[in-house]
PDB file as gemmi writes it, atoms N, CA and C in Angstrom:
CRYST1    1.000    1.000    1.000  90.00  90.00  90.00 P 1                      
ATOM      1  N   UNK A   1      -4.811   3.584 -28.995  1.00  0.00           N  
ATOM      2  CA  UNK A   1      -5.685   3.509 -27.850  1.00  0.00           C  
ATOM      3  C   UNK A   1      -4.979   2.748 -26.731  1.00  0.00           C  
ATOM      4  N   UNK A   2      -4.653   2.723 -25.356  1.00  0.00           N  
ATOM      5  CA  UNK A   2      -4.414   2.547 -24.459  1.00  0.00           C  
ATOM      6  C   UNK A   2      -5.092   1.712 -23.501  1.00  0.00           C  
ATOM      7  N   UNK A   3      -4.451   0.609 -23.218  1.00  0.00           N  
ATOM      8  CA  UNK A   3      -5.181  -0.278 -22.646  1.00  0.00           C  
ATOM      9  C   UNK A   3      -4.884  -0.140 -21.064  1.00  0.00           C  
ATOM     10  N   UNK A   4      -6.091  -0.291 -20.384  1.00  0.00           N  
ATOM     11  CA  UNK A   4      -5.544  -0.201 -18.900  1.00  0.00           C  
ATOM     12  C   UNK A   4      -6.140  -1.477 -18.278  1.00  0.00           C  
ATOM     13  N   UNK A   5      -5.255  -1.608 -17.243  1.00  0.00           N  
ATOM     14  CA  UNK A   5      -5.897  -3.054 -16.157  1.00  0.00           C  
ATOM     15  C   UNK A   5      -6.692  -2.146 -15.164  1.00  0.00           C  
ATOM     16  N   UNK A   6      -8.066  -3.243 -14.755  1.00  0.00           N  
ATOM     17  CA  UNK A   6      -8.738  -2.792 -14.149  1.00  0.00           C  
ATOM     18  C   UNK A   6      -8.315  -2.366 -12.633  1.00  0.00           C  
ATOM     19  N   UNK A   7      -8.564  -1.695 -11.871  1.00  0.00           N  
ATOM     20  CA  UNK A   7      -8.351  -1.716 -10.434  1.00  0.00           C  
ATOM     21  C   UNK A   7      -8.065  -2.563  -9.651  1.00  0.00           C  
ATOM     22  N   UNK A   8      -7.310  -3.108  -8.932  1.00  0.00           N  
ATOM     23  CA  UNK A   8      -7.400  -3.990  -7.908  1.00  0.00           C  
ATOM     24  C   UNK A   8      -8.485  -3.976  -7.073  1.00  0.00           C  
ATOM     25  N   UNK A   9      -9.133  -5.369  -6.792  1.00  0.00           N  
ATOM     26  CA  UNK A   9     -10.412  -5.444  -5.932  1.00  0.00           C  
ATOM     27  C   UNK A   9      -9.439  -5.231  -4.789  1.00  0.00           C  
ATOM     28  N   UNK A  10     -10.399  -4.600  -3.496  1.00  0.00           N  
ATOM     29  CA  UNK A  10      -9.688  -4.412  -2.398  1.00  0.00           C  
ATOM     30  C   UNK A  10      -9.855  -6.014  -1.702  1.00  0.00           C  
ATOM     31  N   UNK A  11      -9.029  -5.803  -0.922  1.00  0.00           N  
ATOM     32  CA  UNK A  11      -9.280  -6.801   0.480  1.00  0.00           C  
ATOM     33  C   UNK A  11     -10.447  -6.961   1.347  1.00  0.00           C  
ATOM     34  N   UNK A  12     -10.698  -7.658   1.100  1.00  0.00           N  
ATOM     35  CA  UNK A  12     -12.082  -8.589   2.055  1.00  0.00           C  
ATOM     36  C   UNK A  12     -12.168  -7.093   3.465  1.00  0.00           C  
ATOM     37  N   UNK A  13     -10.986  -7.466   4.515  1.00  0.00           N  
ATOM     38  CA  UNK A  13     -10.542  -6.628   5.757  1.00  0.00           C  
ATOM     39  C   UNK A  13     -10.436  -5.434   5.700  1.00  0.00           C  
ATOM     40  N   UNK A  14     -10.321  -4.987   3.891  1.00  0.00           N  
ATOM     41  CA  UNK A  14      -9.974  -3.264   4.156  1.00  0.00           C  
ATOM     42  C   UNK A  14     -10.816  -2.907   2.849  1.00  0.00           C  
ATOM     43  N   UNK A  15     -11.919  -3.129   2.482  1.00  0.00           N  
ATOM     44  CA  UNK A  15     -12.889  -2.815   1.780  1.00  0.00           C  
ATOM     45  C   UNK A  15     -13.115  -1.347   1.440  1.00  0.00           C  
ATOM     46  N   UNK A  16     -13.054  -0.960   3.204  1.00  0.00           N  
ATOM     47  CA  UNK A  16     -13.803   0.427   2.615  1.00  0.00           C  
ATOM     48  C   UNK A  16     -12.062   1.332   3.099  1.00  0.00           C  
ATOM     49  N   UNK A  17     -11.198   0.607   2.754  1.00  0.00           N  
ATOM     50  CA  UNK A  17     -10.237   1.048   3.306  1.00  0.00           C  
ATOM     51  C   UNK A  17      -8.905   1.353   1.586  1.00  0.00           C  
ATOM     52  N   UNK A  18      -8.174   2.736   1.525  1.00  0.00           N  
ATOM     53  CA  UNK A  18      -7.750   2.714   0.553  1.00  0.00           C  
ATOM     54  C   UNK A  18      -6.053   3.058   0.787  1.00  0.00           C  
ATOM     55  N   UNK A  19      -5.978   3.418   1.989  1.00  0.00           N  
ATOM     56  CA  UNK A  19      -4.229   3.101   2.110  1.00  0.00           C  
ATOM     57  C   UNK A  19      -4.283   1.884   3.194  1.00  0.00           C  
ATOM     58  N   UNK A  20      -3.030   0.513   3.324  1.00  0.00           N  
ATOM     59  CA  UNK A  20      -2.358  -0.082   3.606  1.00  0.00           C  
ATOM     60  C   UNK A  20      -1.364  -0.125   4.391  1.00  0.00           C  
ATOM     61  N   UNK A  21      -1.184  -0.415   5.225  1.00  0.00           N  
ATOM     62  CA  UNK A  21       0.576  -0.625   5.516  1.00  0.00           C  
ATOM     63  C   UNK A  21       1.192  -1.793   6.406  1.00  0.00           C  
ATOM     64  N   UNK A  22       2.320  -2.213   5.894  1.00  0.00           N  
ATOM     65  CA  UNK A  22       3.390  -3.298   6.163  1.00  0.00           C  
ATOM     66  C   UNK A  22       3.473  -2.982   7.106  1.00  0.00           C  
ATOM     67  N   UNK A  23       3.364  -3.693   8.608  1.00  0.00           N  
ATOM     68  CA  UNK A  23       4.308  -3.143   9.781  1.00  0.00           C  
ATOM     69  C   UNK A  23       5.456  -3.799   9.421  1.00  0.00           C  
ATOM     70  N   UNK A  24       6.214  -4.525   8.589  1.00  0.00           N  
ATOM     71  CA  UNK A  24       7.439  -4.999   8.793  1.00  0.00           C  
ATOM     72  C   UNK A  24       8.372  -4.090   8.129  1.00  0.00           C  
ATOM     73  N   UNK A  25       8.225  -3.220   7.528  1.00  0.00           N  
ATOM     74  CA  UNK A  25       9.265  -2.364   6.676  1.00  0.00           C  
ATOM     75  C   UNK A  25       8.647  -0.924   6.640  1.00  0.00           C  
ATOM     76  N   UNK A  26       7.211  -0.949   7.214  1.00  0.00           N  
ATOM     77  CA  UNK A  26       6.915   0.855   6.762  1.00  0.00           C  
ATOM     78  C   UNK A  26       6.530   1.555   5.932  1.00  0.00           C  
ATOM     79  N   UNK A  27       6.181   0.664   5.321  1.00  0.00           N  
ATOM     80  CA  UNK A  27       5.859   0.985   4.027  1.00  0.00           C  
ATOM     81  C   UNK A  27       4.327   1.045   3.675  1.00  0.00           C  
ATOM     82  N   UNK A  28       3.727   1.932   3.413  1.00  0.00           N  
ATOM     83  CA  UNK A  28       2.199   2.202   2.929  1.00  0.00           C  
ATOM     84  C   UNK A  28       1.593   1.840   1.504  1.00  0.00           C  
ATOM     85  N   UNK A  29       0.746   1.279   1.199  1.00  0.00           N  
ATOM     86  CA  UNK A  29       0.752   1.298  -0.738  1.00  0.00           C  
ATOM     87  C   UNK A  29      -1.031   1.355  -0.740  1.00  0.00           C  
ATOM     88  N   UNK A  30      -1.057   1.798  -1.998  1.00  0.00           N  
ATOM     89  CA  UNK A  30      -2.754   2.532  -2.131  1.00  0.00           C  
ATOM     90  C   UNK A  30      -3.040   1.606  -2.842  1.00  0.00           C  
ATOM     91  N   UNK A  31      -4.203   0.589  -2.599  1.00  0.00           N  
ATOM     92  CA  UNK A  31      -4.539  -0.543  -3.008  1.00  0.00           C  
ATOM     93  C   UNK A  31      -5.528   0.218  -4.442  1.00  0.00           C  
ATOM     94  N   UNK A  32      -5.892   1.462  -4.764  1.00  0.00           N  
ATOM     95  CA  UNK A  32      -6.677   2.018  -5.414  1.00  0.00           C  
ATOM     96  C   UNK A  32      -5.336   2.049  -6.587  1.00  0.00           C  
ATOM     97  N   UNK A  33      -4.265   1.939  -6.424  1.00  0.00           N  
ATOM     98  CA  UNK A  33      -3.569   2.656  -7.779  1.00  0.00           C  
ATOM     99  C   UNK A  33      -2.112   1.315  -7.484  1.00  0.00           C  
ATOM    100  N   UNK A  34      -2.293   0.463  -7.044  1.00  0.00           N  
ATOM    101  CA  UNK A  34      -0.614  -0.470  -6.901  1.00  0.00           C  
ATOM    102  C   UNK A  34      -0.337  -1.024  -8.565  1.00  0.00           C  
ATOM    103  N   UNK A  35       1.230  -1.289  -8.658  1.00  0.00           N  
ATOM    104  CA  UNK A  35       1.180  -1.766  -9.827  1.00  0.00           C  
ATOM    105  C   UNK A  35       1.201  -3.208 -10.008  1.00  0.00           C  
ATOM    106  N   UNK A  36       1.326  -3.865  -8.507  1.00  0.00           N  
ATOM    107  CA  UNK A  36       1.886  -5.032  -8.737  1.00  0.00           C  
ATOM    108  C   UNK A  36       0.726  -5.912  -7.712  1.00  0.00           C  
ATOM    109  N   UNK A  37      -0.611  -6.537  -7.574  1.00  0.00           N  
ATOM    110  CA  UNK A  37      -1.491  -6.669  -6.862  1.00  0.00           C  
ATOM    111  C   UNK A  37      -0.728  -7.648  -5.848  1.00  0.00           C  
ATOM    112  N   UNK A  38       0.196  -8.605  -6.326  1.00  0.00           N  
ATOM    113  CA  UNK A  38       0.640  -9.496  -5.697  1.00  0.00           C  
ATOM    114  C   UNK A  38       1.506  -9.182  -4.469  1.00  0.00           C  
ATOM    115  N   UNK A  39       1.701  -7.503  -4.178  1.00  0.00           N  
ATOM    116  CA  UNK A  39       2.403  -7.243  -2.675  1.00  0.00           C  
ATOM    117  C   UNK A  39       1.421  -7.050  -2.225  1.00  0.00           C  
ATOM    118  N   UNK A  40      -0.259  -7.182  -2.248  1.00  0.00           N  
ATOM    119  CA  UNK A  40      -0.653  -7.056  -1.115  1.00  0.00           C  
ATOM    120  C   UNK A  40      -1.440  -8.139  -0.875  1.00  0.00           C  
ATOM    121  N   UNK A  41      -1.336  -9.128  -1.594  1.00  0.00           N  
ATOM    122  CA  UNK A  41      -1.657 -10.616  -1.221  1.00  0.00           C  
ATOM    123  C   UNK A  41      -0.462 -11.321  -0.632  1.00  0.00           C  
ATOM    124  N   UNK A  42       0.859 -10.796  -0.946  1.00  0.00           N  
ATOM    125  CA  UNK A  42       1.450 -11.525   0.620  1.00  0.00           C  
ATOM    126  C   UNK A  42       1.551 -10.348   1.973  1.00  0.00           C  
ATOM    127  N   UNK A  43       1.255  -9.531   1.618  1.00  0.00           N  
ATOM    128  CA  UNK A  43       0.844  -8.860   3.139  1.00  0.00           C  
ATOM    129  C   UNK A  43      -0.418  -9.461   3.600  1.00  0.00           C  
ATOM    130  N   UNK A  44      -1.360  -9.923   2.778  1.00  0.00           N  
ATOM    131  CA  UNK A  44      -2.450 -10.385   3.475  1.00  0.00           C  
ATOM    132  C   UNK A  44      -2.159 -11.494   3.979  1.00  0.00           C  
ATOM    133  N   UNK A  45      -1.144 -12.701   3.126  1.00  0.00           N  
ATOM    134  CA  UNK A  45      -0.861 -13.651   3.695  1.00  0.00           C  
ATOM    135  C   UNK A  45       0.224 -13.748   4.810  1.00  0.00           C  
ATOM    136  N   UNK A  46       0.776 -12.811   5.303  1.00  0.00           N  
ATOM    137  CA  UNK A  46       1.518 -12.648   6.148  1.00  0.00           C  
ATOM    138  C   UNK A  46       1.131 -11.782   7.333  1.00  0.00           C  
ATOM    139  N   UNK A  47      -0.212 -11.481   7.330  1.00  0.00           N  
ATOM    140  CA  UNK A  47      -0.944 -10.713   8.385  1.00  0.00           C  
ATOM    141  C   UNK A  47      -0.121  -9.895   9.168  1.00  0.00           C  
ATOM    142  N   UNK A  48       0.700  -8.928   8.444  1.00  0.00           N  
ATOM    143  CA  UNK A  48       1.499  -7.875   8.959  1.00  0.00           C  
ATOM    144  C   UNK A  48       1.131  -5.996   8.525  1.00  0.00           C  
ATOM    145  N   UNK A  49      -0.611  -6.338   8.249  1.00  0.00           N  
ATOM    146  CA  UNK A  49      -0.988  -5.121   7.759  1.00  0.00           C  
ATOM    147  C   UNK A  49      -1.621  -4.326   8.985  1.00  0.00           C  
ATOM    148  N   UNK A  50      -1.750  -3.241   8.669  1.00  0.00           N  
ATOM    149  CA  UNK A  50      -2.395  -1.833   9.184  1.00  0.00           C  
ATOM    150  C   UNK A  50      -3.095  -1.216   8.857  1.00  0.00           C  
ATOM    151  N   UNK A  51      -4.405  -0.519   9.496  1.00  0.00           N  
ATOM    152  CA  UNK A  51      -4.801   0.629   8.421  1.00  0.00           C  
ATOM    153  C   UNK A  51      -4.535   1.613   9.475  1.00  0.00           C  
ATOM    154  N   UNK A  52      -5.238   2.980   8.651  1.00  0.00           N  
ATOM    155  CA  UNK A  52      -5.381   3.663   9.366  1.00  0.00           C  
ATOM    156  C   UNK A  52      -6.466   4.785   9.219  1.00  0.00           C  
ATOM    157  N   UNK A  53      -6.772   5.162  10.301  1.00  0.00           N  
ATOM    158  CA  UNK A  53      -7.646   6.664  10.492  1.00  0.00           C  
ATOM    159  C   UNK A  53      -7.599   7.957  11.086  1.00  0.00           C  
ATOM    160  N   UNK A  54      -8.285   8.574   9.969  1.00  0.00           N  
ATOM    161  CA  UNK A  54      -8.448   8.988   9.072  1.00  0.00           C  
ATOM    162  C   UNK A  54      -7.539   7.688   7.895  1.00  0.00           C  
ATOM    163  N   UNK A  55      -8.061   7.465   6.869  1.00  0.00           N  
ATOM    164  CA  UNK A  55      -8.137   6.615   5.760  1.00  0.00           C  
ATOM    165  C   UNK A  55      -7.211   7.539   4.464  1.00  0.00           C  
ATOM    166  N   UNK A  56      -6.371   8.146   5.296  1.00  0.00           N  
ATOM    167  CA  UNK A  56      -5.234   9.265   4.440  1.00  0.00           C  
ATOM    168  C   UNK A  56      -3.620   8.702   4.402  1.00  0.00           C  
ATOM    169  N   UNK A  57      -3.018   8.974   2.809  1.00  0.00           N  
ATOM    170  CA  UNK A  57      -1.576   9.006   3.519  1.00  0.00           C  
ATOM    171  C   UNK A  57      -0.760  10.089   4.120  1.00  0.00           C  
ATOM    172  N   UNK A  58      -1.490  11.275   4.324  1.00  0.00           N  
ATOM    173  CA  UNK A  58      -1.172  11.945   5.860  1.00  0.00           C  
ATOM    174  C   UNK A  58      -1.141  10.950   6.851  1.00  0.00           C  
ATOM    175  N   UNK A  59      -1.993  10.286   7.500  1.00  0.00           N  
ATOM    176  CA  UNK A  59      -1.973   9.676   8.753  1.00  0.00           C  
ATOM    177  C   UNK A  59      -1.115   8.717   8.627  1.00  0.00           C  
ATOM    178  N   UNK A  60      -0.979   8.004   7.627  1.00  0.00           N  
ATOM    179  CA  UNK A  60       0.419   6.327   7.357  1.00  0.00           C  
ATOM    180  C   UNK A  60       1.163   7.943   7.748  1.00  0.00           C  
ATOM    181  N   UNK A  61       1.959   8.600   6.960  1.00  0.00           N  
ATOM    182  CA  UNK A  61       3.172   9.343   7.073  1.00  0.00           C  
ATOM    183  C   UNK A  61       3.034  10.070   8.688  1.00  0.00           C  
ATOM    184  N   UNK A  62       2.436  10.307   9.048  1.00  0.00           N  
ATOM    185  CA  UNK A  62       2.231  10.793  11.094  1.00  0.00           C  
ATOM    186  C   UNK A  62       2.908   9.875  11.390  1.00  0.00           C  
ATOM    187  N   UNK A  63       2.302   8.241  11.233  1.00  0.00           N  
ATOM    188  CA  UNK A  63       2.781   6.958  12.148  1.00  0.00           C  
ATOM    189  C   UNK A  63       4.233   6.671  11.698  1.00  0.00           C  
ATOM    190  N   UNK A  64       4.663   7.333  10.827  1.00  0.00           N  
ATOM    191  CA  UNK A  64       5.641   6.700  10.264  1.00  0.00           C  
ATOM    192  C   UNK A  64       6.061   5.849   8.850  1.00  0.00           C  
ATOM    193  N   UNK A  65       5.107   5.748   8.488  1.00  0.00           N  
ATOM    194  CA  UNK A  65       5.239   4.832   7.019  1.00  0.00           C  
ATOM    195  C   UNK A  65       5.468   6.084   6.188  1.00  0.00           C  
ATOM    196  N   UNK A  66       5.989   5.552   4.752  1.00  0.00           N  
ATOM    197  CA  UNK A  66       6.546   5.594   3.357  1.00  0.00           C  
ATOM    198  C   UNK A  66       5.870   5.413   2.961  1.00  0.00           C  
ATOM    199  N   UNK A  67       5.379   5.874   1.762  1.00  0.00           N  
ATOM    200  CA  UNK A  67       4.867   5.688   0.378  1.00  0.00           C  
ATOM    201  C   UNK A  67       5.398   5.088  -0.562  1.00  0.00           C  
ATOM    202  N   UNK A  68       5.071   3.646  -0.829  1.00  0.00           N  
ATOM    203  CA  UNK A  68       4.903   2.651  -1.625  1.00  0.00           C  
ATOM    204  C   UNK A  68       5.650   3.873  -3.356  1.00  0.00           C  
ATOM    205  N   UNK A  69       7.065   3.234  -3.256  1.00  0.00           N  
ATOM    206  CA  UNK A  69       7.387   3.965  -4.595  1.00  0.00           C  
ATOM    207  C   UNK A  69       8.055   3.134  -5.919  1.00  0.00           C  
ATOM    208  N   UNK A  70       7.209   1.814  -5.732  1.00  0.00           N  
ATOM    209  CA  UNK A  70       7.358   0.769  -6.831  1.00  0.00           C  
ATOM    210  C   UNK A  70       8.526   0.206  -6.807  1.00  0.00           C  
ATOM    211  N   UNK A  71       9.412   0.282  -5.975  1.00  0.00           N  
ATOM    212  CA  UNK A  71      10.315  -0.892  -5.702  1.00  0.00           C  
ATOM    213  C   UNK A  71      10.194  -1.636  -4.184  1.00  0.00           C  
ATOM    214  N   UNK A  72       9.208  -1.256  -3.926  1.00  0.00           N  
ATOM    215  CA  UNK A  72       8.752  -2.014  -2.386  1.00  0.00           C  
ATOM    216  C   UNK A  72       9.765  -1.384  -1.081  1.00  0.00           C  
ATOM    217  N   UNK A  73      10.301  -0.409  -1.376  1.00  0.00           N  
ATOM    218  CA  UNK A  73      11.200   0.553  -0.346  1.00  0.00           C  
ATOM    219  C   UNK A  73      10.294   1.170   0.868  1.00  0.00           C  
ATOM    220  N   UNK A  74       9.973   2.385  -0.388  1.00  0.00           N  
ATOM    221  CA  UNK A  74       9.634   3.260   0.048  1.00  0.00           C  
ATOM    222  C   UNK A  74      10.245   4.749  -0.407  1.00  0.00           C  
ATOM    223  N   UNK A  75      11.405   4.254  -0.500  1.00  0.00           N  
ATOM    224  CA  UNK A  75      12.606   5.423  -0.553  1.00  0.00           C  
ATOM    225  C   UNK A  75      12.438   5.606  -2.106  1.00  0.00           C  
ATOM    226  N   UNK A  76      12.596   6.950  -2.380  1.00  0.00           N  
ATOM    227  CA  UNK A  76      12.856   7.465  -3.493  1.00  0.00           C  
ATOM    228  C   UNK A  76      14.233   7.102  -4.130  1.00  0.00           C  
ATOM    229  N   UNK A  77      13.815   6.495  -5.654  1.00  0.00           N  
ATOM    230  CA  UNK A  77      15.747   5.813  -5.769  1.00  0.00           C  
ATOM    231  C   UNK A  77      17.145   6.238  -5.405  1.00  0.00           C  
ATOM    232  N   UNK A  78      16.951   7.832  -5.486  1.00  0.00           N  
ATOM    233  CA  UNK A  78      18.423   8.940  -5.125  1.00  0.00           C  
ATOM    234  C   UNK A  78      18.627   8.324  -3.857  1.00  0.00           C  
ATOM    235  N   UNK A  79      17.339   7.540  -2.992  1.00  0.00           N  
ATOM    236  CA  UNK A  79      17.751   7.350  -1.379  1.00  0.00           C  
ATOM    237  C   UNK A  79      18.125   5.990  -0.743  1.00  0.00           C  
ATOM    238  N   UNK A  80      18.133   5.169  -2.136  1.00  0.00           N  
ATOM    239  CA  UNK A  80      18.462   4.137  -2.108  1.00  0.00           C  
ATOM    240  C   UNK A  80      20.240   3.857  -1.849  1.00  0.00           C  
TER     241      UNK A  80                                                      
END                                                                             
Protein backbone atom coordinates (compact mmCIF):
# COMPACT_ATOMS: atom_id res chain seq x y z
CA UNK A 1 0.00 0.00 0.00
CA UNK A 2 1.36 3.39 -0.82
CA UNK A 3 1.65 6.11 1.27
CA UNK A 4 1.09 9.63 0.04
CA UNK A 5 1.72 13.19 1.68
CA UNK A 6 -1.11 15.23 1.84
CA UNK A 7 -1.36 18.32 -0.51
CA UNK A 8 0.26 21.37 0.21
CA UNK A 9 -2.06 23.98 1.92
CA UNK A 10 -1.98 26.88 -0.46
CA UNK A 11 -0.83 30.35 0.44
CA UNK A 12 -2.81 32.67 2.49
CA UNK A 13 -2.34 35.34 -1.05
CA UNK A 14 -3.02 32.66 -3.60
CA UNK A 15 -5.76 30.53 -2.07
CA UNK A 16 -7.89 30.30 -4.79
CA UNK A 17 -4.88 30.43 -6.91
CA UNK A 18 -3.09 27.07 -8.34
CA UNK A 19 -0.07 28.09 -10.54
CA UNK A 20 2.80 30.40 -9.03
CA UNK A 21 5.61 32.11 -10.33
CA UNK A 22 9.20 33.38 -9.32
CA UNK A 23 9.79 36.63 -11.05
CA UNK A 24 13.45 36.06 -10.30
CA UNK A 25 14.22 33.03 -12.53
CA UNK A 26 10.82 32.23 -14.43
CA UNK A 27 9.94 29.71 -13.20
CA UNK A 28 6.15 28.59 -12.48
CA UNK A 29 5.36 25.59 -9.89
CA UNK A 30 1.73 24.17 -9.14
CA UNK A 31 1.31 24.55 -5.53
CA UNK A 32 -1.52 21.62 -6.09
CA UNK A 33 1.22 18.91 -6.99
CA UNK A 34 5.11 20.53 -5.73
CA UNK A 35 7.41 18.07 -4.29
CA UNK A 36 9.26 20.13 -2.12
CA UNK A 37 6.68 22.74 -0.09
CA UNK A 38 9.67 24.60 1.13
CA UNK A 39 10.27 26.51 -2.51
CA UNK A 40 7.30 28.18 -2.06
CA UNK A 41 7.75 29.37 1.42
CA UNK A 42 10.87 31.13 0.39
CA UNK A 43 9.15 32.65 -2.54
CA UNK A 44 6.68 33.76 -0.10
CA UNK A 45 9.39 34.93 2.03
CA UNK A 46 11.07 36.69 -0.58
CA UNK A 47 7.94 38.34 -2.08
CA UNK A 48 9.07 37.71 -5.64
CA UNK A 49 5.78 35.87 -6.65
CA UNK A 50 3.14 36.22 -9.44
CA UNK A 51 0.02 34.89 -10.38
CA UNK A 52 -1.73 34.80 -13.09
CA UNK A 53 -5.03 35.04 -15.20
CA UNK A 54 -6.59 32.99 -16.40
CA UNK A 55 -5.22 30.66 -13.34
CA UNK A 56 -3.49 28.27 -16.26
CA UNK A 57 0.02 27.18 -17.10
CA UNK A 58 -0.86 28.34 -20.59
CA UNK A 59 -0.87 31.89 -19.33
CA UNK A 60 2.69 31.50 -16.88
CA UNK A 61 4.08 29.98 -20.41
CA UNK A 62 2.45 33.34 -22.69
CA UNK A 63 4.37 35.57 -19.97
CA UNK A 64 7.21 33.65 -20.18
CA UNK A 65 7.73 31.27 -17.30
CA UNK A 66 8.83 27.47 -17.19
CA UNK A 67 7.40 24.79 -15.61
CA UNK A 68 8.71 23.94 -12.32
CA UNK A 69 10.65 20.49 -13.36
CA UNK A 70 11.97 19.48 -9.84
CA UNK A 71 15.28 20.84 -9.92
CA UNK A 72 14.09 24.46 -9.51
CA UNK A 73 15.25 25.29 -13.34
CA UNK A 74 12.75 24.88 -15.21
CA UNK A 75 14.68 23.33 -17.99
CA UNK A 76 14.28 19.86 -18.82
CA UNK A 77 17.70 18.03 -17.71
CA UNK A 78 18.93 17.35 -21.63
CA UNK A 79 18.73 21.45 -21.30
CA UNK A 80 20.66 21.79 -18.56
Amino acid sequence: MAVYDAPMHRPTKFEHNRWVGDKRTQVVYDIDNIDDPSIIEELMEAETFICFGPDTVDEARNRCYKPYKGNGSGLVEAET
